[in-house]
Backbone as XML, in Angstrom:
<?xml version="1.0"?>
<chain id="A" units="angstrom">
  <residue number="1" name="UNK">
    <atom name="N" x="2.271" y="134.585" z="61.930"/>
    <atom name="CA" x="2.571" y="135.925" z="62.399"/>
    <atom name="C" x="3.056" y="135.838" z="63.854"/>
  </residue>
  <residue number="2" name="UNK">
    <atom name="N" x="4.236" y="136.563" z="63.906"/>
    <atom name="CA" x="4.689" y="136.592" z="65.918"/>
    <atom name="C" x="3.716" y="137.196" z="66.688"/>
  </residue>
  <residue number="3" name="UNK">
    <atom name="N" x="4.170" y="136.655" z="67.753"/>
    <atom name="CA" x="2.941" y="137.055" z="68.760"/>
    <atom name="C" x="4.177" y="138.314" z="69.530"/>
  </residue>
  <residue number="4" name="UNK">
    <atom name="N" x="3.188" y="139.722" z="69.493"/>
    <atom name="CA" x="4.006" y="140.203" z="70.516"/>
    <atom name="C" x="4.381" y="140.020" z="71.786"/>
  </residue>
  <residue number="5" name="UNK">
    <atom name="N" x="5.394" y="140.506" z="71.987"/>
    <atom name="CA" x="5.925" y="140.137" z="73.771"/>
    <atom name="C" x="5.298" y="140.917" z="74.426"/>
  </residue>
  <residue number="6" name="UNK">
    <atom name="N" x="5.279" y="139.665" z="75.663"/>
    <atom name="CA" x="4.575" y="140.915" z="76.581"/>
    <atom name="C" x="4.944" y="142.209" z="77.616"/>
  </residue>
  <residue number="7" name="UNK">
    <atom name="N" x="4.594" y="142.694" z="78.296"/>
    <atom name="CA" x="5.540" y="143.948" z="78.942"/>
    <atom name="C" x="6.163" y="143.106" z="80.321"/>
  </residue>
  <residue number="8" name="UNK">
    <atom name="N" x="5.450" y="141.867" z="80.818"/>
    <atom name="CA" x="6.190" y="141.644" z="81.600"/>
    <atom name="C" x="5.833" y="140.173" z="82.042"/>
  </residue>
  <residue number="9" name="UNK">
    <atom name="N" x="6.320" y="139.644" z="82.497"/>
    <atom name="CA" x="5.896" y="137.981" z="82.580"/>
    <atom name="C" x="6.035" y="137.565" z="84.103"/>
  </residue>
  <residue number="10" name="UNK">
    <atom name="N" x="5.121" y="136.330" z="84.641"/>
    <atom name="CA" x="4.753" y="136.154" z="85.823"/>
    <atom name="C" x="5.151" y="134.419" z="85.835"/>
  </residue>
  <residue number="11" name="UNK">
    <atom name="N" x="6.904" y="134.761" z="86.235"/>
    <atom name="CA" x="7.790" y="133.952" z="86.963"/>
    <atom name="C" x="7.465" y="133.060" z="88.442"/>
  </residue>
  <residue number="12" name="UNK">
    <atom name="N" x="6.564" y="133.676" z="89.065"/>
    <atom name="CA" x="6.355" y="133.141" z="90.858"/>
    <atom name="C" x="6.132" y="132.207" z="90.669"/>
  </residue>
  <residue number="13" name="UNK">
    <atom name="N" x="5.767" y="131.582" z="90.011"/>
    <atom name="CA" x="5.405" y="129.865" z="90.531"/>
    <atom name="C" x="6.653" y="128.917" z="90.171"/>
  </residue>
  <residue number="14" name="UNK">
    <atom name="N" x="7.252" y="129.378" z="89.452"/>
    <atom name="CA" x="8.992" y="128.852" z="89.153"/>
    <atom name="C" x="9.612" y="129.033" z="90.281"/>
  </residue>
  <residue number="15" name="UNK">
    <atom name="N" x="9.999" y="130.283" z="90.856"/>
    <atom name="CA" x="10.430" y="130.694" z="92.187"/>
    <atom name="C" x="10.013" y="130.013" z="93.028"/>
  </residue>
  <residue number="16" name="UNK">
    <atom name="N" x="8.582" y="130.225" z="93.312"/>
    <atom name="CA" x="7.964" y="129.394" z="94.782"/>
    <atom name="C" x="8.275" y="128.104" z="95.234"/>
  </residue>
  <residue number="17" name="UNK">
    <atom name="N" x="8.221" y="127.187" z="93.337"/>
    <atom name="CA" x="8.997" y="125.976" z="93.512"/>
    <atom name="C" x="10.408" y="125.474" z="93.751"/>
  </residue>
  <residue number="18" name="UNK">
    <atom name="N" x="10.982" y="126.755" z="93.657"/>
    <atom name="CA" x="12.849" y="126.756" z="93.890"/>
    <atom name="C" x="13.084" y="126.151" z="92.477"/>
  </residue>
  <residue number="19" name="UNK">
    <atom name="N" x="12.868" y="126.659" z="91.492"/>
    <atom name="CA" x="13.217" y="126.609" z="90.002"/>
    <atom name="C" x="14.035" y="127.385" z="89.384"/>
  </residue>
  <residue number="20" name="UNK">
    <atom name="N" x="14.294" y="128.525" z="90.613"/>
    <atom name="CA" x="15.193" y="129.592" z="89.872"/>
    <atom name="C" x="14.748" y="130.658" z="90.666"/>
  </residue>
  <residue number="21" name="UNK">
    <atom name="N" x="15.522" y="132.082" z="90.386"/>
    <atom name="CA" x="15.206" y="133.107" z="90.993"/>
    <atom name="C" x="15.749" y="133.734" z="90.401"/>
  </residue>
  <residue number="22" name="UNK">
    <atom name="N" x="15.392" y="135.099" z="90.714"/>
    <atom name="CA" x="16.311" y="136.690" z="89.538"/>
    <atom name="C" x="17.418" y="137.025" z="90.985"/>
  </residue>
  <residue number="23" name="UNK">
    <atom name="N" x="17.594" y="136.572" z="91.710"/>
    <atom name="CA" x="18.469" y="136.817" z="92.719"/>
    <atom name="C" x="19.976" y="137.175" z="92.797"/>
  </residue>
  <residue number="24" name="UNK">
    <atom name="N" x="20.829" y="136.236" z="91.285"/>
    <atom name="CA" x="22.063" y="136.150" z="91.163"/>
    <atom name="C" x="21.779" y="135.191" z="90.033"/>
  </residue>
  <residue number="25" name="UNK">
    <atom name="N" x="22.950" y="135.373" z="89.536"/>
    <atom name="CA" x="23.173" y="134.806" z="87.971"/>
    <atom name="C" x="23.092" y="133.472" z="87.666"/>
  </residue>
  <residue number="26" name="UNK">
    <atom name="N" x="23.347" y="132.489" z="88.757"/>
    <atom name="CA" x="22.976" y="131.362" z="89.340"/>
    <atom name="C" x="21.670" y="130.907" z="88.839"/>
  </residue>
  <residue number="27" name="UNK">
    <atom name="N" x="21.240" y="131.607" z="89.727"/>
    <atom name="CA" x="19.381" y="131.381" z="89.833"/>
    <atom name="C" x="18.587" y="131.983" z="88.850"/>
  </residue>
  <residue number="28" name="UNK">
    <atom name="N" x="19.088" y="132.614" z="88.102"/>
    <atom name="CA" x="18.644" y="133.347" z="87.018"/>
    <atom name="C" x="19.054" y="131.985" z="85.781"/>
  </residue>
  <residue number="29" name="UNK">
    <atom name="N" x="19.992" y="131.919" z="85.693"/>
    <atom name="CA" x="20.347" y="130.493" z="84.624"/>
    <atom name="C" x="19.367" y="129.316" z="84.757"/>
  </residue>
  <residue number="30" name="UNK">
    <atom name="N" x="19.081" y="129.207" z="86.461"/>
    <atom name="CA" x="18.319" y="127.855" z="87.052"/>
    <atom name="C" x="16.685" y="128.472" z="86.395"/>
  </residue>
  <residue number="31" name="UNK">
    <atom name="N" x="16.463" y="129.488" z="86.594"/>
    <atom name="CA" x="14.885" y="130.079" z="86.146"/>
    <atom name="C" x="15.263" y="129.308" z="84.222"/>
  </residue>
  <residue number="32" name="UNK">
    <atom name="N" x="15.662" y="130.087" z="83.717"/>
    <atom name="CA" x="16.084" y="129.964" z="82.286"/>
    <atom name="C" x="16.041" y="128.546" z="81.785"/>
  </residue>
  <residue number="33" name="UNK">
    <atom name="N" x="16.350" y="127.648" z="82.699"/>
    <atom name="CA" x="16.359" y="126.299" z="82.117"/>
    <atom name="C" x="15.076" y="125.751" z="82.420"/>
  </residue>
  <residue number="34" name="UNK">
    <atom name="N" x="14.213" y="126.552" z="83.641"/>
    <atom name="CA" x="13.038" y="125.596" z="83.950"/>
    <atom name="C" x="11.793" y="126.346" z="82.524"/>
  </residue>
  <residue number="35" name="UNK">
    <atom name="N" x="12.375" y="127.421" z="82.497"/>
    <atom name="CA" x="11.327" y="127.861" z="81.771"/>
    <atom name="C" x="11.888" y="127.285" z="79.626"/>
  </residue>
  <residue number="36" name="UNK">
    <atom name="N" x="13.084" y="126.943" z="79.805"/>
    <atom name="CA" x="13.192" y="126.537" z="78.295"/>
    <atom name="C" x="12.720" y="124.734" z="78.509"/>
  </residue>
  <residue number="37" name="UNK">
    <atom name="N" x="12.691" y="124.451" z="79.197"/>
    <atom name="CA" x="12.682" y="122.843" z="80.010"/>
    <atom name="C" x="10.822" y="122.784" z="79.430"/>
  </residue>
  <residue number="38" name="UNK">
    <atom name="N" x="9.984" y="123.970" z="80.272"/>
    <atom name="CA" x="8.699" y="123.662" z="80.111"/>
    <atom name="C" x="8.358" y="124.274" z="78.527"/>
  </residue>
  <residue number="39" name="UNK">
    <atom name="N" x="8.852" y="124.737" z="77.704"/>
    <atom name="CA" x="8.788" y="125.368" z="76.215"/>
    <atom name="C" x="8.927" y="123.937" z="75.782"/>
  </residue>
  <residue number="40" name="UNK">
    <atom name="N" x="9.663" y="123.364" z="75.961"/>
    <atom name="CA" x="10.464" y="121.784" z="75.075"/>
    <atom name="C" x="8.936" y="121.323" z="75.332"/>
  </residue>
  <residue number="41" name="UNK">
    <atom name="N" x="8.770" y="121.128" z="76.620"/>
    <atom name="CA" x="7.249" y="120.352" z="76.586"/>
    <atom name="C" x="6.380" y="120.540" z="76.264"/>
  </residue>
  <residue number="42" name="UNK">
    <atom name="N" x="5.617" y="122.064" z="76.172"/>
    <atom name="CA" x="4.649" y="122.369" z="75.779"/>
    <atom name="C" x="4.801" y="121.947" z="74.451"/>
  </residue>
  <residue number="43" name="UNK">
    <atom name="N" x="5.840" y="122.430" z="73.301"/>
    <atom name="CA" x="5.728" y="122.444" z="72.222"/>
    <atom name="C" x="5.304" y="121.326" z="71.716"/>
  </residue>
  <residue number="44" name="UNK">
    <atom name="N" x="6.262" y="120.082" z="72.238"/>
    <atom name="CA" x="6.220" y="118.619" z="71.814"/>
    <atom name="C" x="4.893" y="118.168" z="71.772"/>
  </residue>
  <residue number="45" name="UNK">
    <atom name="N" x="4.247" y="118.263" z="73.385"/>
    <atom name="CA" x="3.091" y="117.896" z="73.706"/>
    <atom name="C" x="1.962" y="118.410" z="72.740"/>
  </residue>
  <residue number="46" name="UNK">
    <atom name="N" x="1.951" y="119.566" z="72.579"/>
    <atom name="CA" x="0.658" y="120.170" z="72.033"/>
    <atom name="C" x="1.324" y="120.005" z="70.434"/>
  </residue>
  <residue number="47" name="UNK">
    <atom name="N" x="2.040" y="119.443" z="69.639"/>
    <atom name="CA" x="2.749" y="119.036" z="68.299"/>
    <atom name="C" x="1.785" y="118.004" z="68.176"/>
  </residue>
  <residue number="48" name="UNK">
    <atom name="N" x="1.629" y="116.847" z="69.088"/>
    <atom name="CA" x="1.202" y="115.873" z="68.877"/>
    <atom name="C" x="-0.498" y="115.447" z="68.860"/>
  </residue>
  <residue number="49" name="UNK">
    <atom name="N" x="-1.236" y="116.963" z="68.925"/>
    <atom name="CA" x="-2.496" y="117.178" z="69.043"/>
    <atom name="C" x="-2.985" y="118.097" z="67.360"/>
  </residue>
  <residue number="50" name="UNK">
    <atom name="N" x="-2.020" y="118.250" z="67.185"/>
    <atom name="CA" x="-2.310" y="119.238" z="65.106"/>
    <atom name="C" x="-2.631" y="117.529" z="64.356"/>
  </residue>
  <residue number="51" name="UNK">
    <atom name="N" x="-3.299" y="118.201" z="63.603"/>
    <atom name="CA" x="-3.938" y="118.082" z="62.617"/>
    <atom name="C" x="-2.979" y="118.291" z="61.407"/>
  </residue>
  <residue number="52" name="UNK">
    <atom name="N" x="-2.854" y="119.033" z="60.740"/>
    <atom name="CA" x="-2.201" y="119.681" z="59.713"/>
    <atom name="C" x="-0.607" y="119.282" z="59.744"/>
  </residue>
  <residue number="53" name="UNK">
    <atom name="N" x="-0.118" y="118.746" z="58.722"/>
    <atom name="CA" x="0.953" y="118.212" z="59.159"/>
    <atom name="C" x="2.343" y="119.604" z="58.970"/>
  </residue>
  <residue number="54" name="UNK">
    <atom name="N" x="1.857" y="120.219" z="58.281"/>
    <atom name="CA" x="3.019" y="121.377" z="58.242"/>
    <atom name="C" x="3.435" y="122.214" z="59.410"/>
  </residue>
  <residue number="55" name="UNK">
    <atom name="N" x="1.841" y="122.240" z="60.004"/>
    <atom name="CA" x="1.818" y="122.486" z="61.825"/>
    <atom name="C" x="2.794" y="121.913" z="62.969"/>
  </residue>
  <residue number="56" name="UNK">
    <atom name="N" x="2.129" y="120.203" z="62.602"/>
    <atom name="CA" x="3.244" y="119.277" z="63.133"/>
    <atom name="C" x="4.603" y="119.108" z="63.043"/>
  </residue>
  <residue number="57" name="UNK">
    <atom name="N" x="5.148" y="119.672" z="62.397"/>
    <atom name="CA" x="6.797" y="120.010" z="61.467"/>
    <atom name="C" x="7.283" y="121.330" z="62.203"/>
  </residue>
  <residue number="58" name="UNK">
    <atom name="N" x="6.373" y="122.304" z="62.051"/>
    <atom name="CA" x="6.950" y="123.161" z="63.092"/>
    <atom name="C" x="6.997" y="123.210" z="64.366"/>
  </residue>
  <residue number="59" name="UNK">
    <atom name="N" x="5.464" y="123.107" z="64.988"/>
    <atom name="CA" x="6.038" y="122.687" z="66.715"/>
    <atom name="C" x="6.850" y="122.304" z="67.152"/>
  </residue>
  <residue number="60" name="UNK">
    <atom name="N" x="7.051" y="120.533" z="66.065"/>
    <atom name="CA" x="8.119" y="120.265" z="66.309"/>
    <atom name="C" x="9.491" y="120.450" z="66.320"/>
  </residue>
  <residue number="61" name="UNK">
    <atom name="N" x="9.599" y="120.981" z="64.899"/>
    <atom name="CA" x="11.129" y="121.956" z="65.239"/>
    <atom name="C" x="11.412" y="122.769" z="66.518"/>
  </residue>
  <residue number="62" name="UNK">
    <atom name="N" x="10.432" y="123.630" z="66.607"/>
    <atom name="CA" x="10.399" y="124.531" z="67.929"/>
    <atom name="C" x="10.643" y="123.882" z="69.594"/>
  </residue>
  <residue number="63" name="UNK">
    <atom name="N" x="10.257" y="122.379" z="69.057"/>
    <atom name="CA" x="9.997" y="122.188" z="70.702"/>
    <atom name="C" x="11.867" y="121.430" z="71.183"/>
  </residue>
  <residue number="64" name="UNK">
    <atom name="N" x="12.313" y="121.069" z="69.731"/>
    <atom name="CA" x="13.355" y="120.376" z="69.848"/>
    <atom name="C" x="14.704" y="121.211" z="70.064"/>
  </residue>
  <residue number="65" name="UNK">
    <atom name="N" x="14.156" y="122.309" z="69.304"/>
    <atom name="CA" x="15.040" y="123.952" z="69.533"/>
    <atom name="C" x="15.115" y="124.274" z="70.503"/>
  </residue>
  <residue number="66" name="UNK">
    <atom name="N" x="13.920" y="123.995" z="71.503"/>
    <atom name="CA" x="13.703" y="124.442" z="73.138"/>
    <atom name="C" x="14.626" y="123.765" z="74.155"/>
  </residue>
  <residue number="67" name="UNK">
    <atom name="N" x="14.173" y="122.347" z="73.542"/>
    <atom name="CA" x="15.158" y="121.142" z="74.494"/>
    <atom name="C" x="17.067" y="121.630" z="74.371"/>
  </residue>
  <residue number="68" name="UNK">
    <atom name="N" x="17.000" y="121.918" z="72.789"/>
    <atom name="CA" x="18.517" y="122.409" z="72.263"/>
    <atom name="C" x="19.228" y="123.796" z="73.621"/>
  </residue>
  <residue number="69" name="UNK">
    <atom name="N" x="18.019" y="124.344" z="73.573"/>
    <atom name="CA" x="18.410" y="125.348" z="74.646"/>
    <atom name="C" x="18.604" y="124.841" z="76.262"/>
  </residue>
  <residue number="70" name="UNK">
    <atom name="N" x="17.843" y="124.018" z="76.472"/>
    <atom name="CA" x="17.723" y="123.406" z="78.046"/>
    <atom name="C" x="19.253" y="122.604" z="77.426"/>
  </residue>
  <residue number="71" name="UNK">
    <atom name="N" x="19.705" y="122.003" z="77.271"/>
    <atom name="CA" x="20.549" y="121.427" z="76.736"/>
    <atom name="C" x="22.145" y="122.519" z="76.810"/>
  </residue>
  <residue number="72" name="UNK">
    <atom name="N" x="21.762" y="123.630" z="76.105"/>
    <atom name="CA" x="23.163" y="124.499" z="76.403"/>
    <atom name="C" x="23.351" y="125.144" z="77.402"/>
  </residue>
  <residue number="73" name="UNK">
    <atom name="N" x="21.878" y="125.230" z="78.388"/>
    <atom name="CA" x="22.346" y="125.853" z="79.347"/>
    <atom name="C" x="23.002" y="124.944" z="80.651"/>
  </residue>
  <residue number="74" name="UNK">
    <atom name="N" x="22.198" y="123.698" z="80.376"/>
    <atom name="CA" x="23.225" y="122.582" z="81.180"/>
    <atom name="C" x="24.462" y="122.902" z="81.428"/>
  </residue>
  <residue number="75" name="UNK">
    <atom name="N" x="25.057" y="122.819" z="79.690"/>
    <atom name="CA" x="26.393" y="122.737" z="79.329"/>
    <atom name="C" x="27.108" y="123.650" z="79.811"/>
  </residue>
  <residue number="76" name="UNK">
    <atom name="N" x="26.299" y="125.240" z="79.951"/>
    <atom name="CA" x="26.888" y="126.315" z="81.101"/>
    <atom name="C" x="27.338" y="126.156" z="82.180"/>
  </residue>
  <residue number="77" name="UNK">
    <atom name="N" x="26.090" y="125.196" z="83.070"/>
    <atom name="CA" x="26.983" y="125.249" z="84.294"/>
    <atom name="C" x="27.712" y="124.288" z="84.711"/>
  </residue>
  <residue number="78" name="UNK">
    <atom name="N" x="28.012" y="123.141" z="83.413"/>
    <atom name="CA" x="29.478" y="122.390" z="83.305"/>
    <atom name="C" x="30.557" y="123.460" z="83.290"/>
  </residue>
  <residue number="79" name="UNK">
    <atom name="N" x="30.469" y="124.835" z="82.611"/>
    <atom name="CA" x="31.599" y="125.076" z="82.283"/>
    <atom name="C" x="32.154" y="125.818" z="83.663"/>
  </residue>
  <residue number="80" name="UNK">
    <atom name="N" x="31.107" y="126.536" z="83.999"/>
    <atom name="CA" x="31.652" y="127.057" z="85.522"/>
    <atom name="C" x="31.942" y="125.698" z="86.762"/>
  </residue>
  <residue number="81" name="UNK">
    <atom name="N" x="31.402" y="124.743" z="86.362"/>
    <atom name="CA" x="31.949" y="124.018" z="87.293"/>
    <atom name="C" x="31.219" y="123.180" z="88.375"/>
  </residue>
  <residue number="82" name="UNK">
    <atom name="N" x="29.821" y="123.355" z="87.994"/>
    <atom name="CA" x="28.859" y="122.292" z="87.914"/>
    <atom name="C" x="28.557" y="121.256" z="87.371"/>
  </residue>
  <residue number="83" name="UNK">
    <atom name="N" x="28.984" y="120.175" z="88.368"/>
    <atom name="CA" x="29.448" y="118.680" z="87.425"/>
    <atom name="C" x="27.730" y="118.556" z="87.348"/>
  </residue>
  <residue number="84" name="UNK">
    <atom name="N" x="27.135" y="118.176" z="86.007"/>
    <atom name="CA" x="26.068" y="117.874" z="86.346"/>
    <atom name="C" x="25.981" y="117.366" z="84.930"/>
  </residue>
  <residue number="85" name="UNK">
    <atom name="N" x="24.904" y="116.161" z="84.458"/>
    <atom name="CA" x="25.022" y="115.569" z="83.163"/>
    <atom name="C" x="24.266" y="116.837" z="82.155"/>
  </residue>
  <residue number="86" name="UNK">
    <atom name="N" x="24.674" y="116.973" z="80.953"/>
    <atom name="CA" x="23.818" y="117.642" z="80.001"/>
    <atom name="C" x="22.548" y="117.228" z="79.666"/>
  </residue>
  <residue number="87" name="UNK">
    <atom name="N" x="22.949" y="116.353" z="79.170"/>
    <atom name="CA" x="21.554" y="115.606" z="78.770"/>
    <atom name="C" x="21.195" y="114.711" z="79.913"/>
  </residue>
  <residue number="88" name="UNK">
    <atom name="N" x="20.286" y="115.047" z="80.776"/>
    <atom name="CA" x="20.335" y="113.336" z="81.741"/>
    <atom name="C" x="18.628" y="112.761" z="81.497"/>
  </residue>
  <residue number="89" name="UNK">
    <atom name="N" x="18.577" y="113.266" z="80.415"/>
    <atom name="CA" x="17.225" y="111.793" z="80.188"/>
    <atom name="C" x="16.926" y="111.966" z="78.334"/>
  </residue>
  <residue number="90" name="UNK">
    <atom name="N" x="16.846" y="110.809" z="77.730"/>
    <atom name="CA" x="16.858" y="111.185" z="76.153"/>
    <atom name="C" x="15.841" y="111.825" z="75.382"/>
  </residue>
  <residue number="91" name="UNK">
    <atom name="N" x="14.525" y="111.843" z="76.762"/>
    <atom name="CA" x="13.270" y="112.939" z="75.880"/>
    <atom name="C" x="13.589" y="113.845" z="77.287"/>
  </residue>
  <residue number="92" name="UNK">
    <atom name="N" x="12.875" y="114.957" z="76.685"/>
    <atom name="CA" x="12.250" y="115.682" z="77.119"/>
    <atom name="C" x="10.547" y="116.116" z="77.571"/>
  </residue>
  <residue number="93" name="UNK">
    <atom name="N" x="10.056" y="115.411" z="78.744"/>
    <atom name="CA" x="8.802" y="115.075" z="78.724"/>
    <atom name="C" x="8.295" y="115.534" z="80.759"/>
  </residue>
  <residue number="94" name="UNK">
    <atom name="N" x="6.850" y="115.103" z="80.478"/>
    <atom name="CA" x="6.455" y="115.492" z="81.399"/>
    <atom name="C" x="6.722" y="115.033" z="82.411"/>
  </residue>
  <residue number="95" name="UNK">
    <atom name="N" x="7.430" y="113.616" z="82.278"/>
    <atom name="CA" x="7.643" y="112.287" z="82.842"/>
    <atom name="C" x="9.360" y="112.572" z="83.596"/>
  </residue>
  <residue number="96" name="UNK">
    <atom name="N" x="9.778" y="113.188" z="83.152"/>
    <atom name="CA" x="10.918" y="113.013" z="83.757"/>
    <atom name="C" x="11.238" y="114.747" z="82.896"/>
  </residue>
  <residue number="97" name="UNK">
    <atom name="N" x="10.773" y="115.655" z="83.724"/>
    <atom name="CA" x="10.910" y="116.819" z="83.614"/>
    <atom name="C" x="12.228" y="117.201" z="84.893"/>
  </residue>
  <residue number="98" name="UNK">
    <atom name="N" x="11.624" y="116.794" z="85.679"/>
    <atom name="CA" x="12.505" y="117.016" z="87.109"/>
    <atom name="C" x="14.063" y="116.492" z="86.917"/>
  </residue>
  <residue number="99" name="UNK">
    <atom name="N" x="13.964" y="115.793" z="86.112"/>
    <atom name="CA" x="15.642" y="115.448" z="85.771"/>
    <atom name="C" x="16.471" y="115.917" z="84.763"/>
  </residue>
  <residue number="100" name="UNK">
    <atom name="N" x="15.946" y="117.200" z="84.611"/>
    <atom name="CA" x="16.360" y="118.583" z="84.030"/>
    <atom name="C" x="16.380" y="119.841" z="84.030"/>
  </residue>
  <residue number="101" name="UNK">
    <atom name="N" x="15.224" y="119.976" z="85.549"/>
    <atom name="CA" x="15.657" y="121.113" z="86.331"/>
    <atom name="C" x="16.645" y="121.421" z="87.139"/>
  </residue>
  <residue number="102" name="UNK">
    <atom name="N" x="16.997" y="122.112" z="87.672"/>
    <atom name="CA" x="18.158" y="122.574" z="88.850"/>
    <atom name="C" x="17.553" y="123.048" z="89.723"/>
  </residue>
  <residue number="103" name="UNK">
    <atom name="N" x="17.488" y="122.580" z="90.786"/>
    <atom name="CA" x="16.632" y="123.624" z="92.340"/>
    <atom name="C" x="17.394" y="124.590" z="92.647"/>
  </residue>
  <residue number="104" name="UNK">
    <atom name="N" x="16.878" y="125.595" z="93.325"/>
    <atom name="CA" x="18.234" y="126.613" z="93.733"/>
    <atom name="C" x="18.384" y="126.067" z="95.384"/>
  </residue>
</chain>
């Protein structure tokens, strides 16, 4: 069953870290990737703690769907004109998270 959304979500610690900002469309893309960046991880990470393997099948879809998204939004700001690699590390992990954020 979905979980409802909530009325409003608490971004500051993305910001504080220069992860993004609602400032300009820029920094709004840079928020968007840190927060699909940490979805890829959570999912993966906590995938690998189920029990139930039908569980494990979905997280995992979900978490790889997440990375899919950190992944197109890269590819965004190739298109405006940010040389920057799409993919620049082949997991997505806790370990090399930072080499898939964008600072603002």
């Amino acid at each position: 069953m979905p979980v409802k959304a909530e009325q409003s979500y608490d971004v500051s610690s993305y910001i504080k870290a220069g992860e993004g900002n609602i400032n300009s469309d820029v920094n709004i893309a840079k928020l968007a990737l840190a927060l699909e960046v940490d979805a890829a991880i959570a999912y993966t990470t906590e995938a690998a703690q189920l029990k139930t393997p039908n569980l494990v099948v979905a997280a995992g879809s979900i978490g790889t769907n997440e990375s899919a998204h950190a992944t197109a939004i890269r590819a965004a700001f190739n298109a405006l004109g940010v040389s920057i690699p799409v993919v620049p590390a082949s997991f997505v992990n806790k370990e090399n998270r930072n080499a898939w954020i964008i600072k603002v």
